[in-house]
VEXBAZA-679521 format. One record per residue: residue in one letter; y, z, x of N, C-alpha, C in turn. Coordinates in nm, 3 decimals. Layout:
["A", [Y, Z, X], [Y, Z, X], [Y, Z, X]]
...
***
This chain:
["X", [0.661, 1.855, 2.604], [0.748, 1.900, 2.496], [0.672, 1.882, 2.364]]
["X", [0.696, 2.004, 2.279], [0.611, 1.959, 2.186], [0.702, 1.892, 2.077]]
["X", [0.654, 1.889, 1.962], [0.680, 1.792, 1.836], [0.815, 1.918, 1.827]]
["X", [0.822, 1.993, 1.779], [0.930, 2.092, 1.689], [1.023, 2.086, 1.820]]
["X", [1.037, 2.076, 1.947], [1.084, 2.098, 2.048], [1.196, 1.930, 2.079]]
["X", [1.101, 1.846, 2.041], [1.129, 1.690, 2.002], [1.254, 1.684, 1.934]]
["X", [1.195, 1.751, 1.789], [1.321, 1.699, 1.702], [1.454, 1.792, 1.724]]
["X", [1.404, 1.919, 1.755], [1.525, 2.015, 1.749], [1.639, 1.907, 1.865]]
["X", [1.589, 1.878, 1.964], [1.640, 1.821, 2.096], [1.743, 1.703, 2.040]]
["X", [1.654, 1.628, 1.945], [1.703, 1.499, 1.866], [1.810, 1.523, 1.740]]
["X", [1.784, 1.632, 1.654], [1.888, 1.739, 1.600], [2.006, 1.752, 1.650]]
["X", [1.971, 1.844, 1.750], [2.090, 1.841, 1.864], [2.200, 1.743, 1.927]]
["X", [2.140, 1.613, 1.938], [2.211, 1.555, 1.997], [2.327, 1.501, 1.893]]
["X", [2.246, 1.437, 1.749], [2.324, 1.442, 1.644], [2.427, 1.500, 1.613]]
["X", [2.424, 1.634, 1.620], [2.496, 1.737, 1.555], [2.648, 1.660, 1.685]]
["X", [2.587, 1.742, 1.796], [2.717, 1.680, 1.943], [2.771, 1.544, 1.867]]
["X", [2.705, 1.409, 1.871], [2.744, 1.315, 1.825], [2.855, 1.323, 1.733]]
["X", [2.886, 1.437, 1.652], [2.976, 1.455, 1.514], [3.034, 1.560, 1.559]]
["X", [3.074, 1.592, 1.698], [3.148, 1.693, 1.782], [3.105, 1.770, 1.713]]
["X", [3.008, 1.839, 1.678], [2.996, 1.972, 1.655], [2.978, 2.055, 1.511]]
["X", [3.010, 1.917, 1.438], [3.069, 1.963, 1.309], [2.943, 2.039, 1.239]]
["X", [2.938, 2.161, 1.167], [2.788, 2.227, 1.147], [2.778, 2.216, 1.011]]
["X", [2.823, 2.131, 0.928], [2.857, 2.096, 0.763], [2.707, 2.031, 0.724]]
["X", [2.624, 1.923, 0.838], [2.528, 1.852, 0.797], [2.386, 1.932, 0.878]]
["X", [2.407, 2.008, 0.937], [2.312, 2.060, 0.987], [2.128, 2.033, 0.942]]
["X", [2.102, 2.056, 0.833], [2.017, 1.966, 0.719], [1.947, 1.831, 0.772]]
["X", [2.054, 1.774, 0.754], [2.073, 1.599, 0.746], [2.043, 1.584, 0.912]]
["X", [2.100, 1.669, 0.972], [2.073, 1.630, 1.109], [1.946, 1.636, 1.185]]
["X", [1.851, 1.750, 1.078], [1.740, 1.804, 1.133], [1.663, 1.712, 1.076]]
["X", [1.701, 1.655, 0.911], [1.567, 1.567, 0.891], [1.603, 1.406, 0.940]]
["X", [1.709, 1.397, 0.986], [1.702, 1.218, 1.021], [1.658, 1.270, 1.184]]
["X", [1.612, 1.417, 1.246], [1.580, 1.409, 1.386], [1.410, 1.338, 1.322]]
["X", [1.377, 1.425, 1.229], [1.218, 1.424, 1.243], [1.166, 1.258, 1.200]]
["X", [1.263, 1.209, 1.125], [1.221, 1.055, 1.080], [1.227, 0.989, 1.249]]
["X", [1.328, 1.015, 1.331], [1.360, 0.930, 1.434], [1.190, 0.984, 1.526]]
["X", [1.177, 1.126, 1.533], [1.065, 1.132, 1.664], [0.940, 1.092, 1.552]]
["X", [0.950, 1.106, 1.417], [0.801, 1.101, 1.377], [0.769, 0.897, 1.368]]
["X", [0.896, 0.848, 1.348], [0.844, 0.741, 1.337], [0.863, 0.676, 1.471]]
["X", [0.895, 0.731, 1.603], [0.825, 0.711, 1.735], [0.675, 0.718, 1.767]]
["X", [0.695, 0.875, 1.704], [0.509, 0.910, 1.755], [0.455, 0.789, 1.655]]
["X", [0.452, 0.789, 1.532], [0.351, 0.677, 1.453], [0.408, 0.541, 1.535]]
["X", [0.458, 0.471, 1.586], [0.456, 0.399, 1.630], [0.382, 0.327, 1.755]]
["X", [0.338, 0.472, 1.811], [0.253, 0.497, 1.972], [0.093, 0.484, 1.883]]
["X", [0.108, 0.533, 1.811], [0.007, 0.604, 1.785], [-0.103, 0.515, 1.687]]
["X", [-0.020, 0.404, 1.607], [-0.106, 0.292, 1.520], [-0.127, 0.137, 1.602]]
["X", [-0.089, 0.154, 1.734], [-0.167, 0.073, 1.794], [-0.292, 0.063, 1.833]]
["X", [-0.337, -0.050, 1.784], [-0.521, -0.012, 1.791], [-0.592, -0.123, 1.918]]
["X", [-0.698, -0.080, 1.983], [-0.712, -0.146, 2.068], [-0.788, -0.293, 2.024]]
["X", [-0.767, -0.386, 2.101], [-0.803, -0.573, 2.080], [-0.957, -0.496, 2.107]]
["X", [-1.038, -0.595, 1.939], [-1.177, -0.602, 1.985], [-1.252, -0.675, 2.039]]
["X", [-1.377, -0.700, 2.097], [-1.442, -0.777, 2.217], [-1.489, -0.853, 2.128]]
["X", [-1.575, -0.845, 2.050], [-1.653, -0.923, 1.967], [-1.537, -1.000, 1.882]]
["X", [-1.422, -1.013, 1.904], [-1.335, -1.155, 1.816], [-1.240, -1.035, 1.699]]
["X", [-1.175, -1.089, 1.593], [-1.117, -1.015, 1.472], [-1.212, -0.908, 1.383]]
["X", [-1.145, -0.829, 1.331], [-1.262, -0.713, 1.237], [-1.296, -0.831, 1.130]]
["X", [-1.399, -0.792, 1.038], [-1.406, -0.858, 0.910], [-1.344, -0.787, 0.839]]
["X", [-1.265, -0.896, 0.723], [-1.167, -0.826, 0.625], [-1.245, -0.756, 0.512]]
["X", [-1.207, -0.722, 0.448], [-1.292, -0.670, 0.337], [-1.325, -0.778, 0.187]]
["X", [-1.295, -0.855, 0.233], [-1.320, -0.960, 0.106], [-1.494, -1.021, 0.195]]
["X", [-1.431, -1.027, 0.324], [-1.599, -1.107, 0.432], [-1.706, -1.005, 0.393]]
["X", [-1.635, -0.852, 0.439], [-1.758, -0.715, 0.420], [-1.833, -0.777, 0.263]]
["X", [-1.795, -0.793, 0.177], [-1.812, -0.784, 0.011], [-1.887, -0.915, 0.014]]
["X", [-1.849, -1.059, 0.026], [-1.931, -1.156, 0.075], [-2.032, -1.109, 0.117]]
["X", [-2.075, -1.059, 0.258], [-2.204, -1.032, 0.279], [-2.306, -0.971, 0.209]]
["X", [-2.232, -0.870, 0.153], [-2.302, -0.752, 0.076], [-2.364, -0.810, -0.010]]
["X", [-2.312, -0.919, -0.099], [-2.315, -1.021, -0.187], [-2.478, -1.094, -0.143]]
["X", [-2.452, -1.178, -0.031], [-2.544, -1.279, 0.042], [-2.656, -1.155, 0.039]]
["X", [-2.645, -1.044, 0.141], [-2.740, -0.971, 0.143], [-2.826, -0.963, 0.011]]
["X", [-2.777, -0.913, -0.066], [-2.830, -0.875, -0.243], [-2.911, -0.973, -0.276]]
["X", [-2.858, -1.104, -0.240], [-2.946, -1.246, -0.343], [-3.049, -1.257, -0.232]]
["X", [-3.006, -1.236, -0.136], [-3.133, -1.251, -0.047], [-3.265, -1.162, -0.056]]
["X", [-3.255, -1.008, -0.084], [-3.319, -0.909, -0.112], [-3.381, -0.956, -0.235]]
["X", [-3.326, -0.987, -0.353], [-3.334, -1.027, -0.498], [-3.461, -1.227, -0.475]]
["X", [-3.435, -1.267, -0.433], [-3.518, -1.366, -0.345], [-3.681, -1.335, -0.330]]
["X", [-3.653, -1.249, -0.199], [-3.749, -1.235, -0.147], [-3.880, -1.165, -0.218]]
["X", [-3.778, -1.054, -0.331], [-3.848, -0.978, -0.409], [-3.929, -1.037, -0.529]]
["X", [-3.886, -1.165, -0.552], [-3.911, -1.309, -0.663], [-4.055, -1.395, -0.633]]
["X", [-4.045, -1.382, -0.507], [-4.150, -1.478, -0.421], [-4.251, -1.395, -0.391]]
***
């Protein structure tokens, strides 16, 4: 099933839910797409566990970059 096929389905059921009533039709179509889109993003921002331990944060990345520099700046001294 695709995505537009998703929400119409999820639309749908809404609309039934309110016997029928066709006043919100709108409202029914965009609280379908919040309900399947924030399913799919939910599948979808799980990221897989890495082998080598936690990522480095970006304050560690910037540290290094740091260490790297004085080290380069060092070597270039001597």
């Amino acid at each position: 099933m695709n995505l537009h096929d998703e929400i119409a389905a999820v639309a749908y059921e809404l609309f039934k839910s309110r016997n029928g009533i066709p006043v919100r039709d709108l409202d029914d179509w965009l609280d379908a797409e919040r309900i399947v889109l924030a399913g799919h993003a939910g599948q979808e921002l799980e990221e897989p566990e890495e082998e080598d331990g936690p990522a480095e944060t970006a304050e560690e990345k910037k540290t290094k970059a740091s260490e790297a520099s004085d080290t380069e700046e060092y070597q270039e001294a001597a």
